[in-house]
C-alpha positions as CSV (number, residue, x, y, z in Angstrom):
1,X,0.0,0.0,0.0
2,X,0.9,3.7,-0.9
3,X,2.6,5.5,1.7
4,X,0.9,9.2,0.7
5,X,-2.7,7.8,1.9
6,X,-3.0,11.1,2.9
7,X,-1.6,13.6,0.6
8,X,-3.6,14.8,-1.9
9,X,-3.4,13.1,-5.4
10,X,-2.1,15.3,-8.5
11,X,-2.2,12.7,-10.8
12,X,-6.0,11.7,-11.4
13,X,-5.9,11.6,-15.6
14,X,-9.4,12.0,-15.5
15,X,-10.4,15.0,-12.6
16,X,-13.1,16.6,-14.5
17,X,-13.1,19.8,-12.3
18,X,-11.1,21.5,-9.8
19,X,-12.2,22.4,-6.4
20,X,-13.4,25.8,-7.1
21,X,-15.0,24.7,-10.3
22,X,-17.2,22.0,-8.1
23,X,-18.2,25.0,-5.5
24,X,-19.5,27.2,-8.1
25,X,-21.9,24.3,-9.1
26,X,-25.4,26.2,-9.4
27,X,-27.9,24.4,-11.2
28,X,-30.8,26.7,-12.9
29,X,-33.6,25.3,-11.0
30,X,-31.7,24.6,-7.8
31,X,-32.8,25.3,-4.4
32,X,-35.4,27.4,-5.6
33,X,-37.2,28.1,-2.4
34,X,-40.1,30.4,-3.8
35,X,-42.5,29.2,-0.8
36,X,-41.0,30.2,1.5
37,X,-39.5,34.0,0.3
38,X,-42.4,35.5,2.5
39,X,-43.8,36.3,-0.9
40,X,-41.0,38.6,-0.8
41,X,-41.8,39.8,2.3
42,X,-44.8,41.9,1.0
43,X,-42.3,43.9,-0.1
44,X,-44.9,47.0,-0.1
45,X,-46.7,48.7,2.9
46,X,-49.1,51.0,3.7
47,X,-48.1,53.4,6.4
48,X,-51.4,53.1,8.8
49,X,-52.9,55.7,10.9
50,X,-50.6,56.2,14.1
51,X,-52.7,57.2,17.2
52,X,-49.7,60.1,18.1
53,X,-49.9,63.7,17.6
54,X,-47.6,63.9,14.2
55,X,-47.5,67.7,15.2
56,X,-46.3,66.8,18.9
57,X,-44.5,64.6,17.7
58,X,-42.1,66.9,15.4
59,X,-42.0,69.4,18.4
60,X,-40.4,66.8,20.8
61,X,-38.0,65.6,18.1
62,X,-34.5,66.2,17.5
63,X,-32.2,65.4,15.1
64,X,-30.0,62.5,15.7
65,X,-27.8,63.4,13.4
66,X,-26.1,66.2,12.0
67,X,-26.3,69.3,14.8
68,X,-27.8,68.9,17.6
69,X,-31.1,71.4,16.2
70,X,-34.4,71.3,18.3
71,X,-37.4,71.4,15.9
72,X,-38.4,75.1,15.1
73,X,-41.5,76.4,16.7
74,X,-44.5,75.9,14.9
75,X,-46.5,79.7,14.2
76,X,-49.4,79.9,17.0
77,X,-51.9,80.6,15.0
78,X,-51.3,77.5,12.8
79,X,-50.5,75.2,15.7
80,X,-53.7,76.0,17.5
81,X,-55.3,75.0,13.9
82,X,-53.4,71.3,13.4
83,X,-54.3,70.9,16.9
84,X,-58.5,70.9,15.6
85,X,-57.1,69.6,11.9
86,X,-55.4,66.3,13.8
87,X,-58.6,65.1,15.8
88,X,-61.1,65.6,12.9
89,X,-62.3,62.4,10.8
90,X,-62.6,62.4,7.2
91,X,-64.3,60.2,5.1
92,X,-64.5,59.5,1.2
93,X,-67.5,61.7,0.7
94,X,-64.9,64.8,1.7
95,X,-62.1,64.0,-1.0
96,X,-63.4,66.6,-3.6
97,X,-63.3,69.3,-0.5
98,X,-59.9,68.3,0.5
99,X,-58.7,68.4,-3.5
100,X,-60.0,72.2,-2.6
101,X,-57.8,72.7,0.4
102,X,-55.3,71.2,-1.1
103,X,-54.4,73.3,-4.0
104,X,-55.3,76.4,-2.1
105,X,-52.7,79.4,-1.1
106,X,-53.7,79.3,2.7
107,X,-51.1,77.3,4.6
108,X,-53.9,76.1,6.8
109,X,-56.1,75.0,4.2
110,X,-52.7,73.4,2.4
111,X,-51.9,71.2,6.1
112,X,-55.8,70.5,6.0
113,X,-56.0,68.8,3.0
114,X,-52.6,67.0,2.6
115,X,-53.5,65.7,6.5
116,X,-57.0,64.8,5.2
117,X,-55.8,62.9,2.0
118,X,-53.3,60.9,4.0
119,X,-55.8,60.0,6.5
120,X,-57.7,58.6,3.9
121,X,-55.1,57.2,1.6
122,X,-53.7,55.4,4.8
123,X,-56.7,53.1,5.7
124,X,-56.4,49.4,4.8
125,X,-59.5,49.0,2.6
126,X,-59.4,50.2,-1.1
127,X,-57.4,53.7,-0.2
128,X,-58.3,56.2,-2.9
129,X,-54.7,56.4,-4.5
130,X,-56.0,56.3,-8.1
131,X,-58.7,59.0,-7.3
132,X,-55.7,61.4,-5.6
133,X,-53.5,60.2,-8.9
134,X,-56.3,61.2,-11.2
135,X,-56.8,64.4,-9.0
136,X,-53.5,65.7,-9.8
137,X,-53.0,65.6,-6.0
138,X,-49.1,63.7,-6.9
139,X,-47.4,67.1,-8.4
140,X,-49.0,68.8,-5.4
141,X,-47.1,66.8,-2.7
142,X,-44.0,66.7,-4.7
143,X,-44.0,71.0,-4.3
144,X,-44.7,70.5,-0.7
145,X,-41.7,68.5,-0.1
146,X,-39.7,70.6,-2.7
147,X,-40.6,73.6,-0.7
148,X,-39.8,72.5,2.4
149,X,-41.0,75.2,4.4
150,X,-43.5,73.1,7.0
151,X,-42.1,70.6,8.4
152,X,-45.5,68.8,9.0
153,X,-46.2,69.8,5.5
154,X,-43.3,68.1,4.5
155,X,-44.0,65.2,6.9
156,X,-47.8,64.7,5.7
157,X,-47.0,65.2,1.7
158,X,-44.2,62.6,1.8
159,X,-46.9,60.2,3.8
160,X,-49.2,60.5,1.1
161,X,-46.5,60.0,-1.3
162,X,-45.5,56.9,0.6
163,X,-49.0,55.1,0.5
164,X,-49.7,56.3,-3.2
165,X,-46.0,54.0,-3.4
166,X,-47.4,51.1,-2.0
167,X,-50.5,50.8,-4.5
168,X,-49.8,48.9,-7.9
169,X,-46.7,49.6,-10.4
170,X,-48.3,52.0,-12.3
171,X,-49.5,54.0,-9.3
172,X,-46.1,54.0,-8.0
173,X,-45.5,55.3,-11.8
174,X,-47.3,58.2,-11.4
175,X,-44.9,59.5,-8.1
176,X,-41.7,58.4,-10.1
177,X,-42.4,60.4,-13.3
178,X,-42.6,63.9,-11.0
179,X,-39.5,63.2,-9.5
180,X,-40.3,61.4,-5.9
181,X,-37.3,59.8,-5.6
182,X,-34.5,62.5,-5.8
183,X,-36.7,63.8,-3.4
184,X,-36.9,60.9,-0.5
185,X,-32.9,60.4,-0.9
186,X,-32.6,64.0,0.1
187,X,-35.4,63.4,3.2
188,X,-33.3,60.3,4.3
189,X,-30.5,63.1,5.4
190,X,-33.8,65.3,7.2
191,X,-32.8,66.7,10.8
192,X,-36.3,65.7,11.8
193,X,-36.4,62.1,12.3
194,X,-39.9,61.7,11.8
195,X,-39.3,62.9,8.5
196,X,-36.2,60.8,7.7
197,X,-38.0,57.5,8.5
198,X,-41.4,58.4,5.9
199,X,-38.4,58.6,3.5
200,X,-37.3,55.5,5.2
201,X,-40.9,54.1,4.3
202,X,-41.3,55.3,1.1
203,X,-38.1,54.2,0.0
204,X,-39.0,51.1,0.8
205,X,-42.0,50.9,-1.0
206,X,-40.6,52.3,-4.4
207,X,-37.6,49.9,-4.0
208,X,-40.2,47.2,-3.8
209,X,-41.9,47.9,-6.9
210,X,-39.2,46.1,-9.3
211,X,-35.7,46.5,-9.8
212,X,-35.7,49.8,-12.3
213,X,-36.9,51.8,-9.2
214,X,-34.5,49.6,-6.7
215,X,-31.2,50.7,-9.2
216,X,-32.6,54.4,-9.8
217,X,-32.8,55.1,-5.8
218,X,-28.7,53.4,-5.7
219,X,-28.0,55.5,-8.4
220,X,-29.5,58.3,-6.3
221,X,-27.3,57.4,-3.8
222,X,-30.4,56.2,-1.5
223,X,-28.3,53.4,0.4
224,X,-25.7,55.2,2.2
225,X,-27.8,57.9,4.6
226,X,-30.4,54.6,4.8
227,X,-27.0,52.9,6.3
228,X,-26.0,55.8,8.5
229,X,-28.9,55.6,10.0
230,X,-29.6,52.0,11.0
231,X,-25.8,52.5,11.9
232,X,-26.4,54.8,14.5
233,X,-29.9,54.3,15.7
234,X,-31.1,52.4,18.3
235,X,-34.9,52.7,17.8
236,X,-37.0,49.2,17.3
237,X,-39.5,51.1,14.9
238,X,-36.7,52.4,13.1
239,X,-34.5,49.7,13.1
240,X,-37.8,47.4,11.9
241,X,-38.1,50.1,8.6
242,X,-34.7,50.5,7.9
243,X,-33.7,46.6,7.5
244,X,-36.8,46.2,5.2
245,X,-35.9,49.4,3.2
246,X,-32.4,48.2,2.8
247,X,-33.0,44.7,2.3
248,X,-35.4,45.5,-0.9
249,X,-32.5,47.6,-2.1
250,X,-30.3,44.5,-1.7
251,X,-32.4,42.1,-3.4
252,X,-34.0,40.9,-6.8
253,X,-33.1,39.3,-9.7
254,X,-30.9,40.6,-11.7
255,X,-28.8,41.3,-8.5
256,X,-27.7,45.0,-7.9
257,X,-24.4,46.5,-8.8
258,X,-22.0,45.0,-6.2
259,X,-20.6,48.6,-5.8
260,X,-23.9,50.3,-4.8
261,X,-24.8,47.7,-2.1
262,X,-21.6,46.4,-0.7
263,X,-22.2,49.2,2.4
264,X,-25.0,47.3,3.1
265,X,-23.6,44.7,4.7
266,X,-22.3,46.0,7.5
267,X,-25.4,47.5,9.1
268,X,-27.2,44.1,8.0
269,X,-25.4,41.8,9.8
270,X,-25.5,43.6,12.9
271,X,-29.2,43.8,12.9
272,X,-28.9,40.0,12.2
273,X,-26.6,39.7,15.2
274,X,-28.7,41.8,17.5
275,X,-32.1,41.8,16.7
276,X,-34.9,39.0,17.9
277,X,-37.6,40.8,16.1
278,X,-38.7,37.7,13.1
279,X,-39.8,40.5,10.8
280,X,-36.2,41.6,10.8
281,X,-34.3,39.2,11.0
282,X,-36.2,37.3,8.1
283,X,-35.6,41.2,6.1
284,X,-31.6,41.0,6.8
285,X,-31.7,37.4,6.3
286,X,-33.0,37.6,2.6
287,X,-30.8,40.7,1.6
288,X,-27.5,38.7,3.3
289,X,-28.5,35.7,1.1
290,X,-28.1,38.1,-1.9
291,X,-25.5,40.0,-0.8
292,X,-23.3,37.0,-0.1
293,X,-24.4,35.7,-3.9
294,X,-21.0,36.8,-5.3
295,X,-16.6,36.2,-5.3
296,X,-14.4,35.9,-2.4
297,X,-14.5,39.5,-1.9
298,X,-18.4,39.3,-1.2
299,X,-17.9,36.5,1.2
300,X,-15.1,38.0,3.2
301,X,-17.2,41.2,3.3
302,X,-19.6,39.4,5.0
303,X,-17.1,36.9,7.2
304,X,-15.4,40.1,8.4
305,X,-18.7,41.7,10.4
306,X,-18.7,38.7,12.4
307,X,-21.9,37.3,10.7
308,X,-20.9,33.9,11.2
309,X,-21.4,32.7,14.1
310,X,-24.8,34.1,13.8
311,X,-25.7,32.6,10.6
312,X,-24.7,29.5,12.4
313,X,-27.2,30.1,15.1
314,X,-30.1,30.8,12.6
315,X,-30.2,27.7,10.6
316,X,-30.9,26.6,14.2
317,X,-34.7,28.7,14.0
318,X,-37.8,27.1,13.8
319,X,-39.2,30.0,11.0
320,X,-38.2,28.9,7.5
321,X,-38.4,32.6,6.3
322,X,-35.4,32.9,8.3
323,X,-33.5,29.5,8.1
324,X,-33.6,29.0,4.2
325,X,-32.2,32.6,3.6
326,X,-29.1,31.7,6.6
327,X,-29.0,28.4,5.1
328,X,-28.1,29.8,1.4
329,X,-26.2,32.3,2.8
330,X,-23.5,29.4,4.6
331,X,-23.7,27.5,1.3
332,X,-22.3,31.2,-0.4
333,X,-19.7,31.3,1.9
334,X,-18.7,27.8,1.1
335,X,-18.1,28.9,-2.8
336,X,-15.2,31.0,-1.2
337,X,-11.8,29.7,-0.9
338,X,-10.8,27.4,1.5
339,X,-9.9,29.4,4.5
340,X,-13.5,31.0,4.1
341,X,-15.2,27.4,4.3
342,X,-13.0,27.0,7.4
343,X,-15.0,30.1,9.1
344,X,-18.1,27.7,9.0
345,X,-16.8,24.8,10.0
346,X,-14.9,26.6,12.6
347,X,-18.2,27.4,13.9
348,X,-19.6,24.0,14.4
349,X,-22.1,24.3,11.2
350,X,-21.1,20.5,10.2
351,X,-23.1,19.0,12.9
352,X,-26.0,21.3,12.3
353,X,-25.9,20.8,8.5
354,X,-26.5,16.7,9.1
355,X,-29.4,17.5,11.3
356,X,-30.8,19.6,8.8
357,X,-30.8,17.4,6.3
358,X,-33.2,15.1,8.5
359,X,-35.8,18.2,8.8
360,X,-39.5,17.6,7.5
361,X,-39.1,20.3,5.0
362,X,-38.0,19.4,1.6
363,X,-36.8,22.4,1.0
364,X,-34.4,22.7,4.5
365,X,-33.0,19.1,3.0
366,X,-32.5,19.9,-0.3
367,X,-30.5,23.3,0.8
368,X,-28.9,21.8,3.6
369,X,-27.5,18.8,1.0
370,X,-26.3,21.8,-1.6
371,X,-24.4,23.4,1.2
372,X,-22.8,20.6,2.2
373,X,-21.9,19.4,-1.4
374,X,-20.3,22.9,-1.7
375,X,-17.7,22.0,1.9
376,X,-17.4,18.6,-0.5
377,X,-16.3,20.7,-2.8
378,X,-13.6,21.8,-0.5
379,X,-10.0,20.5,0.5
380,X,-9.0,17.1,1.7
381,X,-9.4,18.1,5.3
382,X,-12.7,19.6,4.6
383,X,-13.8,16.6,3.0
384,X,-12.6,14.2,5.8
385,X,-14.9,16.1,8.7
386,X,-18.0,14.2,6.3
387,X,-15.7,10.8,5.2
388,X,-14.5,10.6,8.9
389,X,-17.5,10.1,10.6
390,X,-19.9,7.1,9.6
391,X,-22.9,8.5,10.7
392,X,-23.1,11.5,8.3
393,X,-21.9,8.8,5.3
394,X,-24.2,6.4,6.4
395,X,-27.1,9.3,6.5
396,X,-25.9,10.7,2.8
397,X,-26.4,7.2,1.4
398,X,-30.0,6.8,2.9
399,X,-30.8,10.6,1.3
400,X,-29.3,9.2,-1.9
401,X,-31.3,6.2,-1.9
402,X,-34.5,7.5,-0.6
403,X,-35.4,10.9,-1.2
404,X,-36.8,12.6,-4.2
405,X,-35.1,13.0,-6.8
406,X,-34.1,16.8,-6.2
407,X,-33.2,16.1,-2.5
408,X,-30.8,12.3,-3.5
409,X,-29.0,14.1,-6.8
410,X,-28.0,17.0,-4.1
411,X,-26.7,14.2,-1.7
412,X,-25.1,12.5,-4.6
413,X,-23.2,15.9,-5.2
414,X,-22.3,15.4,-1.9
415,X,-20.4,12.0,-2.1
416,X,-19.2,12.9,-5.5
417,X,-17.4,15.8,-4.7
418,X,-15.6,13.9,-1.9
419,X,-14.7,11.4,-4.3
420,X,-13.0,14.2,-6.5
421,X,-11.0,16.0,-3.8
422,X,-10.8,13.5,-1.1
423,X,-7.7,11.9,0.7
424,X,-6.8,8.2,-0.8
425,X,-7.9,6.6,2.2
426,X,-10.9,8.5,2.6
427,X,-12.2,7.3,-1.1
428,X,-11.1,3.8,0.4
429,X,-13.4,4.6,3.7
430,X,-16.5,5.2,0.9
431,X,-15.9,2.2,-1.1
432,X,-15.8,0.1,2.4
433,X,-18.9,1.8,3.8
434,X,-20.7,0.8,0.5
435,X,-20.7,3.5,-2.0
436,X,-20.6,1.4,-4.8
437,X,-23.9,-1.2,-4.0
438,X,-25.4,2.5,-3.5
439,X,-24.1,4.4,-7.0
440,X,-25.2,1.1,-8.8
441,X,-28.4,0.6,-7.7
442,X,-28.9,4.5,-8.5
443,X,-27.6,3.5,-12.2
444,X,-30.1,1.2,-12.3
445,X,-33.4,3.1,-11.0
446,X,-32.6,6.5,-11.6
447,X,-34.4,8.5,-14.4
448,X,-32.8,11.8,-13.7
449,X,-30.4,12.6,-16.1
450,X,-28.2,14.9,-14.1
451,X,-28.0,12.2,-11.5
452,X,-26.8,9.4,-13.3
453,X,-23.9,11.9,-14.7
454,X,-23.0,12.6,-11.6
455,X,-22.8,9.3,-9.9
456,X,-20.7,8.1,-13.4
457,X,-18.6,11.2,-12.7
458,X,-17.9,9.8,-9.1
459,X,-17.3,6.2,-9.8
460,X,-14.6,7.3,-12.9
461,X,-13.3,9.3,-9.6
462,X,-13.2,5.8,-7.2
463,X,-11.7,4.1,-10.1
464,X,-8.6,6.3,-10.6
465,X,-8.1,6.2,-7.4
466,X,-7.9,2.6,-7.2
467,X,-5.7,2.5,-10.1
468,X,-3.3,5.1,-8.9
469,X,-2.9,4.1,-5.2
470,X,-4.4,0.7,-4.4
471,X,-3.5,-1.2,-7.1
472,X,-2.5,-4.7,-6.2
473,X,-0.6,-6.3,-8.8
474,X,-2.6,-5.5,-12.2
475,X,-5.8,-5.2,-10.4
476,X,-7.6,-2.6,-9.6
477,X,-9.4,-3.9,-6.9
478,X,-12.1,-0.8,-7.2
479,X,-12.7,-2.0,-10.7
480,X,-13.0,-5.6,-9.3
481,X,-15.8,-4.7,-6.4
482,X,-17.8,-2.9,-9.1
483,X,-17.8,-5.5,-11.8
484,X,-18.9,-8.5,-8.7
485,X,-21.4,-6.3,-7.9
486,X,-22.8,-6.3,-11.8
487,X,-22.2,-3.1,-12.5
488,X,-20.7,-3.5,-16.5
489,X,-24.6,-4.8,-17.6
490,X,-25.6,-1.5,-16.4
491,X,-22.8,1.1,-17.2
492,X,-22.8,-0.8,-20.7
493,X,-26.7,-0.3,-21.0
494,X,-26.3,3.4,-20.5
495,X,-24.3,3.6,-23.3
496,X,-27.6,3.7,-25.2
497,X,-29.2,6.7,-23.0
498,X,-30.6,9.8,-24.6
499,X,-28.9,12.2,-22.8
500,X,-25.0,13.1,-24.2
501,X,-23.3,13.5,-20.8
502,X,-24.4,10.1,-19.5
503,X,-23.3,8.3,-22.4
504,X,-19.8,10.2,-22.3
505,X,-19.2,9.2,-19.1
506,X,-20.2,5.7,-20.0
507,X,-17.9,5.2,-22.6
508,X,-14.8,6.6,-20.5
509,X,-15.3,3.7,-17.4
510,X,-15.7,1.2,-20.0
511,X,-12.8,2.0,-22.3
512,X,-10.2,2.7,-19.2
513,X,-11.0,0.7,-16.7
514,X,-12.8,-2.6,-18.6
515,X,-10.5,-2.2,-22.0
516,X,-9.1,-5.8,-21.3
517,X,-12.0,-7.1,-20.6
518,X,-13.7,-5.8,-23.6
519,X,-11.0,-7.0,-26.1
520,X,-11.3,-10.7,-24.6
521,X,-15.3,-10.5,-25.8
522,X,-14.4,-9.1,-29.1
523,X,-11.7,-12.0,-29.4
524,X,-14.6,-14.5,-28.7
């Protein structure tokens, strides 16, 4: 026997892929999870009534950034007039009237009606955000904010803005043609915090419409007061906005510029470390996964906050909204190099990853099986924390032998990747604990394509490594096991399958491994 059992071999003729190849393995349809995304975590809202005084409210405030500016004093006359505006009720039947007010030269009238039309754009039943778009109401707010001359003015114009946002694409249209989002980028950096959270808000909202609006608010430079503030705050209601703000900047397919985002990940995993709140850690959960989607310099980003260990914890949670997106974001991390698969490891994910793969969820399995395939997909000592210890073998052939199809072909990435990178004597350890009797009865029930390549892929792996290190005499005593099992019938039946990859990697075990055999027929 060799005495390099465990250095790693350089030799293999036939090593399809290298390590970093096998991580970036992402298969169109894979892991998929579009149940549970939290329908992408209603990624609009209407700002509802709020029983507080918005005009005691901006009074009391100050400024938590910037200098250290109490709130102006409000004009007694008018304050003694929002005082009577803020407790009346409005209904439907008074939109025309508040239109009226509205577009009026009076201040008072102006607060009247912008309060009025927010009150009744802000109630959960069919709000009348089509009647205020057709009423022209939209340039109206935008002047308000633009003007900037009333705080509360300001405050109640960019609320009605806000809800108009959360009404259907083309009513969030209507706000984007007049110029809205300039506009709420500049309100982020507001000394009145009231007002730099309805930006907060509204942001949101718009962001959540579709990607166009996400990369014109970036391009507006919309992330980086959003950051400075969750940064610095230590409000739950503004904590709770900010994280779902930023995380529908951060998400969406096609991904965001890299460069527009990458500040985002700071204040995100913070949140993720600190906060107990589901809502937000299911937000910063989904914009890590994305932000993590990317090269090393993504995934260090992300390692270097700390994030980890946290990540770790959360695949732990008994909410799939927020285990899935922790889930994906470890198996991103594992595409990194090896020292950055180390972090997880290092942080007992291994253990936690095996348990996972036992959860009632499909979904949980399947991910769980892709993140481990992507450690697989690692070094030698990577690969030995899963070859090393029977149970988790033992528990990746059951997943390959009885799950559904998308759930075994993920485990069967598994097993082949640690047949490509493994030590010698771990590939021996497989082939002892029964991988073959498993890969051939997969050869011979499987109908999934992708599968079947894979498992040929990992037997041509097994079989150089038998020929190149535990070869006794001519034999390759790999080659031997598989052919007492049966296996030839079937590898030589697949030579006749449909699909291109299969039969490739047919041909190749036959011709190398089973060429003697094969002249000895032709000679008879």
């Amino acid at each position: 026997m060799s005495s390099n059992l465990f250095t790693q071999p350089n030799n293999l003729q036939e090593q399809s892929q290298d390590n970093q190849d096998l991580k970036k393995r992402k298969e169109d349809h894979a892991i998929e999870i579009r149940n549970t995304k939290r329908q992408e975590v209603l990624k609009k809202h209407r700002q509802p009534q709020q029983q507080t005084n918005q005009q005691e409210q901006l009074k009391q405030s100050i400024p938590q950034y910037g200098q250290n500016l109490a709130i102006n004093s409000v004009d007694p006359t008018l304050r003694e007039s929002l005082d009577h505006i803020y407790s009346m009720q409005f209904k439907n039947e008074q939109f025309q009237q508040l239109i009226i007010c509205l577009n009026n030269q009076d201040i008072i009238q102006q607060h009247q009606g912008c309060i009025g039309l927010r009150k009744l754009l802000s109630v959960e039943d069919q709000p009348p955000i089509q009647m205020a778009i057709d009423s022209n109401c939209v340039p109206r707010f935008i002047e308000f904010i633009k003007q900037n001359q009333y705080p509360i003015l300001t405050l109640e114009a960019a609320w009605c803005l806000t809800n108009i946002a959360s009404g259907t694409t083309h009513q969030t249209q209507s706000i984007i043609d007049k110029g809205a989002i300039p506009l709420f980028c500049r309100l982020l950096n507001s000394l009145y915090t009231d007002i730099s959270e309805q930006a907060i808000w509204a942001i949101g909202n718009i962001s959540g419409d579709c990607n166009t609006y996400r990369d014109m608010i970036l391009k507006c430079d919309g992330l980086n007061p959003l950051v400075k503030i969750l940064m610095n705050t230590t409000d739950k209601k503004t904590i709770k906005h900010g994280s779902w703000a930023l995380s529908n900047l951060c998400r969406g397919r096609p991904l965001p510029q890299y460069e527009l985002v990458k500040n985002a990940i700071e204040p995100i995993c913070k949140v993720l470390q600190s906060e107990t709140d589901t809502e937000v850690l299911t937000d910063c959960a989904w914009a890590i996964s994305y932000l993590s989607d990317g090269n090393e310099e993504r995934i260090q980003r992300v390692i270097d906050t700390g994030a980890v260990s946290g990540l770790v914890r959360l695949i732990g949670h008994q909410l799939l909204s927020i285990l899935i997106p922790c889930l994906r974001t470890l198996g991103n991390i594992c595409t990194g190099n090896d020292e950055q698969t180390d972090i997880v490891l290092n942080h007992g994910a291994l253990p936690q990853l095996f348990q996972l793969i036992n959860h009632e969820k499909k979904a949980v399995r399947r991910e769980a099986c892709w993140v481990l395939s992507n450690i697989a997909a690692g070094n030698s000592d990577q690969i030995a924390q899963i070859v090393r210890n029977v149970s988790y073998v033992e528990l990746l052939f059951t997943k390959i032998q009885n799950e559904p199809v998308e759930i075994s072909r993920e485990a069967s990435w598994v097993i082949s990747n640690c047949t490509s990178q493994g030590y010698p004597e771990d590939i021996r350890r497989l082939v002892e604990l029964g991988v073959l009797k498993v890969f051939i009865n997969l050869l011979q029930t499987s109908q999934d394509s992708k599968q079947l390549a894979v498992v040929l892929e990992s037997l041509n792996h097994i079989l150089a490594q038998g020929e190149t290190t535990f070869k006794i005499g001519n034999d390759n005593p790999f080659s031997l096991q598989l052919e007492a099992l049966g296996a030839l019938d079937t590898i030589e039946e697949l030579q006749q399958h449909p699909d291109n990859d299969v039969y490739v990697k047919s041909i190749r075990i036959l011709e190398k491994y089973y060429e003697l055999e094969n002249q000895i027929e032709q000679e008879f």
